[in-house]
N, C-alpha and C positions, 0 to 999 in steps of 0.2 A: 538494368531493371528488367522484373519480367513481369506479365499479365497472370494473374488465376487462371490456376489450372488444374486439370485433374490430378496429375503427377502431384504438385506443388501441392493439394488438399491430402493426397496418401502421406506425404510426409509429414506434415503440421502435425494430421492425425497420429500417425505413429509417436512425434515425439514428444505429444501432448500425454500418451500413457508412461512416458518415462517417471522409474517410481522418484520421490523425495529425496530416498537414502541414500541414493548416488551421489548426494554430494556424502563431504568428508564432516568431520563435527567443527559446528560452528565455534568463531574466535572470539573473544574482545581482547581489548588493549589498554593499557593503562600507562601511566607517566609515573615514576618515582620520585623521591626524595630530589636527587639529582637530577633529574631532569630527563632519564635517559627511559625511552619507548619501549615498552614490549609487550607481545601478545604471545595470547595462550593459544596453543594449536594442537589439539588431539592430547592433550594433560597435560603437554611440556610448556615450559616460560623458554618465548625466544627474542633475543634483545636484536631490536632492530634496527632502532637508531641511537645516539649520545648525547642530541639534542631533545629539545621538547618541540613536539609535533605540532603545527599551527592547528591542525584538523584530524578527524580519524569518521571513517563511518564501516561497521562490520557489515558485513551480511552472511550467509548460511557456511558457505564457506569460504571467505575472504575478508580480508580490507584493505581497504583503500584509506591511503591519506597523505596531508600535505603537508613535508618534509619543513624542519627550521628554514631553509633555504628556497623553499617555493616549490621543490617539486612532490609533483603527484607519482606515489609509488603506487604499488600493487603485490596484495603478497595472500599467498595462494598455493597448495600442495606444498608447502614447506620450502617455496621457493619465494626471494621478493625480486620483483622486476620493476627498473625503474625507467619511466615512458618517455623520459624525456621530454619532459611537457612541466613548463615551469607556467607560476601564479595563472590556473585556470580561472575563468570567469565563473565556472559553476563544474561541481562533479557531482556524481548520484552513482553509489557503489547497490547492486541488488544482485539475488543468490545467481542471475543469469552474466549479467554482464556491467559493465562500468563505462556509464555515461560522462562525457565533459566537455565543455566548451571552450575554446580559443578564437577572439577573433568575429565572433557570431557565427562560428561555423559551430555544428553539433559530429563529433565522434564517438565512437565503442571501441571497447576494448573486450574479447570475447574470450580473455583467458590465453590468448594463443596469439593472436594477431590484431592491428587495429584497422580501423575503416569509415569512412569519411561517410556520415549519413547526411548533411543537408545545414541547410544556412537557415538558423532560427530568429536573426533578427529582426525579422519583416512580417512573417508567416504565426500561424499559428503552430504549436509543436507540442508532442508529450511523450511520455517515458514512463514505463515501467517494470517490473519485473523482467519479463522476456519479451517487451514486444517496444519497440518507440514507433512515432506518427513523426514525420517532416516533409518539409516542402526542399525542391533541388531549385536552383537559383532562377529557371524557368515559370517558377508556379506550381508544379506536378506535385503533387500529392503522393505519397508513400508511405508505406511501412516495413520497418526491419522488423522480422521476426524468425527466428531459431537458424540465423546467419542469411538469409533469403532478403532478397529487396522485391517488392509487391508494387506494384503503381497502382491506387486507389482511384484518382481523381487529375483528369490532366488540366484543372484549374484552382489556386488556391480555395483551400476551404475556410468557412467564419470560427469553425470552433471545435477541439477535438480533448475528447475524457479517454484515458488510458487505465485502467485495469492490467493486474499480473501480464492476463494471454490474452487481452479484448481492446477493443476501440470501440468510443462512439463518437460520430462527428457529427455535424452540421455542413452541406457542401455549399456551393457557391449560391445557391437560387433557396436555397434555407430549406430544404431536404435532411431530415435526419436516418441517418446510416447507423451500422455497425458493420465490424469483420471480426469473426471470431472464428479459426479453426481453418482458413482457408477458404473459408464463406462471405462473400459481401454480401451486408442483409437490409431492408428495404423496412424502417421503422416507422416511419411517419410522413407524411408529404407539409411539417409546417416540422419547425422548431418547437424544441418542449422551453417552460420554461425552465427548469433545472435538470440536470444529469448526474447521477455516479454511478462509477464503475469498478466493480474490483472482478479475484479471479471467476472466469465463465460466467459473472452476471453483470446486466444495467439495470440500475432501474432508475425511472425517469418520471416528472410529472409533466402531462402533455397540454397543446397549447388552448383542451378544454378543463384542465384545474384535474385530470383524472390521474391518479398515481397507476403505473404500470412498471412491469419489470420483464425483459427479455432472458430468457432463460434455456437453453437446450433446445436454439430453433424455436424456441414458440413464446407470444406475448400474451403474458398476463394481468388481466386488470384487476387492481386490486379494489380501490374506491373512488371515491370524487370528493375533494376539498371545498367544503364550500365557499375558503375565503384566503387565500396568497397573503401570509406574511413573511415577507425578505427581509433578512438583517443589510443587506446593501445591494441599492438598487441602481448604482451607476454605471450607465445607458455605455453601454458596447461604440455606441459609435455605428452600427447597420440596422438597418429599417429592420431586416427580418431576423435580426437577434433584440429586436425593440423589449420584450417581453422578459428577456432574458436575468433569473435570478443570480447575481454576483455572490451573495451569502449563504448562509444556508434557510431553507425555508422551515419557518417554526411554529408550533401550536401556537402562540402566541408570544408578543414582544417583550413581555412581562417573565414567564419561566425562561423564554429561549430555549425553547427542546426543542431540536429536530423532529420534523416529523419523520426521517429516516435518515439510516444511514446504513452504507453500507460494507457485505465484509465477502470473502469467496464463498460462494455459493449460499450466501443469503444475504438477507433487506429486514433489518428491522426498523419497525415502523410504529406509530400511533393513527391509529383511522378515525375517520370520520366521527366513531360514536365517544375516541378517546380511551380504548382498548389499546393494550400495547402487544402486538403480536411479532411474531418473526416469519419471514418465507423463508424456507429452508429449501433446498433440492426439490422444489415443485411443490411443496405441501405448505399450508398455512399452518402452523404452532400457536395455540392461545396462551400467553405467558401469567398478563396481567387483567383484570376487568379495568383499571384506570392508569395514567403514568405514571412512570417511576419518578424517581426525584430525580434521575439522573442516567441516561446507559450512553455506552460506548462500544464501536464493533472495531479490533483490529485482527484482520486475516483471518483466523476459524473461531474465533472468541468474541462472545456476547457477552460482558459484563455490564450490570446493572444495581442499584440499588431502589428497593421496593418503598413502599410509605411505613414500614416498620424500621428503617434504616439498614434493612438485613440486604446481604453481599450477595448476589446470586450472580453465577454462569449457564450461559446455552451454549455449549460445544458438541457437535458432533451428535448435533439431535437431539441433545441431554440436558435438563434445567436441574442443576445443583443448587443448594443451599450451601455456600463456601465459611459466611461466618454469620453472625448475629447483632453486627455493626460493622460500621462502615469504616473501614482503612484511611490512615489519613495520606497515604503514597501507594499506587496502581500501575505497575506495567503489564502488558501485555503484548503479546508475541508469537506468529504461528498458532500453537495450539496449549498455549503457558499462561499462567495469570501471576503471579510475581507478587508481595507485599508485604507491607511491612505490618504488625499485627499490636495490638495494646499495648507489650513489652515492649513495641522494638524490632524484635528478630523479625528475620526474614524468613517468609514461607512463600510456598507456591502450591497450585493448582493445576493439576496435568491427569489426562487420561482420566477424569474424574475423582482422582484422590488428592487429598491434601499430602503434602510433606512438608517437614518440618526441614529448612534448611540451615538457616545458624544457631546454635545455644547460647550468643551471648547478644547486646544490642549490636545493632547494625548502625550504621553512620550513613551511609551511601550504597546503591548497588545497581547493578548494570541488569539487559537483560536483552539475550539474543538467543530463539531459535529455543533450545534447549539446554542450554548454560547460564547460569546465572554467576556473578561477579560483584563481591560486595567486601566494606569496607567494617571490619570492628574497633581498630584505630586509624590515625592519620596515613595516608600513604600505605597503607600495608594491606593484601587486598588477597582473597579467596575465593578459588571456583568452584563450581559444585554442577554438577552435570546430570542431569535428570534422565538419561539416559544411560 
């Protein structure tokens, strides 16, 4: 392990500008008729196994999954590598690295090499994109990020939210932290009661009812809730996670809308007067004057639907008008919105324009990254690459 340090903060920094493109084009996979696996890698179909795969999970450029036989493969630059790691307790494949368990112990696998991060069965722990939170069999407190082990905390902590390239925790005396970038940052002196995290933001509501979001070094207050309603409120078990929301916190019991949620580099949210706005890269966006019937944020994508039932997106600082009713199936991804449309067919939403991707109905469809994978009959299955 090693301590922060300035060294250790020049690096994070540098490979925190590494672009996106560097990876290679994202895969899915699918099963045949027969039974037999394959995925699509840069336009070609490559057959990987004969059996039918217990499990499969893509990411940007890889997948991961678990073999008829138990084991956990990996396949990646047109290569599969198998880990020799049969029936995992848990795996988590993301465009950095491939999380899994054996045993209560937590490893990575970094594309290259594997590495023993810490024993989850006791501790609190989290993972994501490029960064994981655990504890070593001592208590200590850590983070892997960008192949580097970091000591946070040399006693376990009560609670820890993971984002892409961030962390927020809770330490032992109820202290709320972050580390983002090579930085441990200094958030609160009590616990909030709820936290999310995604890439380079948190935002949090604190343990005065005030909604706040940490963002580039600096804390922003957004409002004050006059009134905490949790969809589940069972008690942590620590006095100073007492307060602490299990669900999500909602305008009320009845809609069940969040009153945020979060996506990389922003918080959409409903405030106080019931206004539904977004924080984006430091700036507040007025979207709606009342809530929508429904939004959702995953990764650079805001989709929502207004009280006219019309489909709108906020990406990339931009509020589209997508359709004029509401889809009855929505994926999203990166910076993609995916759906199926009155016909049937599938289209999607990218870079702010519509395309049209199938001409005939659709049956099923996948969607990672910038590929999409869909079905016009049984088993029989097309890719279409938006890039």
């Amino acid at each position: 392990m090693m301590s922060i340090s300035i060294l250790t903060r020049y690096i994070l920094l540098l490979l925190s500008f590494l672009p996106f493109s560097a990876f290679s084009q994202a895969m899915l996979g699918y099963t045949d008729m027969q039974g037999d696996y394959y995925v699509s890698d840069s336009g070609r179909i490559v057959h990987l196994e004969h059996l039918r795969v217990k499990s499969s999970q893509p990411a940007a450029n890889s997948i991961a999954y678990i073999s008829n036989t138990g084991n956990l493969v990996y396949y990646s630059n047109h290569e599969q590598v198998k880990l020799d790691i049969t029936n995992p307790t848990f795996y988590k494949n993301t465009d950095h690295y491939l999380y899994y368990s054996t045993g209560g112990s937590f490893s990575v696998y970094n594309g290259k090499e594997r590495k023993y991060l810490g024993y989850i069965q006791q501790y609190p722990y989290a993972f994501a994109d490029s960064i994981a939170a655990v504890h070593d069999y001592s208590g200590y407190f850590y983070t892997y990020v960008n192949d580097l082990f970091i000591e946070l905390e040399n006693q376990p902590v009560l609670k820890v939210i993971a984002g892409d390239n961030i962390l927020a925790y809770v330490n032992h005396i109820g202290q709320f932290k972050a580390y983002y970038q090579g930085n441990k940052v200094d958030l609160d002196d009590y616990a909030p009661i709820t936290a999310q995290a995604a890439g380079s933001i948190i935002a949090y509501i604190d343990n005065y009812q005030y909604m706040k979001v940490y963002y580039q070094g600096s804390i922003h207050e957004l409002f004050n809730l006059p009134e905490i309603n949790c969809l589940s409120t069972t008690s942590s078990g620590d006095p100073l996670l007492a307060s602490w929301c299990n669900g999500p916190v909602v305008t009320d019991v009845q809609s069940e809308l969040p009153v945020f949620q979060v996506g990389d580099d922003m918080v959409a949210y409903i405030d106080d007067m019931g206004r539904f706005n977004v924080f984006y890269k430091g700036n507040i966006v007025a979207l709606e004057s009342q809530p929508p019937k429904q939004y959702t944020v995953v990764d650079r994508v805001l989709y929502y639907t207004d009280e006219n039932d019309y489909l709108k997106v906020f990406c990339n600082g931009e509020l589209s008008i997508v359709e004029t009713y509401t889809p009855s199936r929505i994926e999203a991804d990166g910076e993609v919105l995916a759906y199926m449309d009155l016909d049937k067919r599938l289209k999607a939403f990218y870079l702010n324009t519509s395309v049209d991707v199938s001409e005939n109905i659709v049956l099923d469809f996948s969607l990672n990254n910038t590929l999409l994978m869909y079905s016009e009959i049984p088993n029989k299955y097309k890719f279409y690459s938006l890039e």
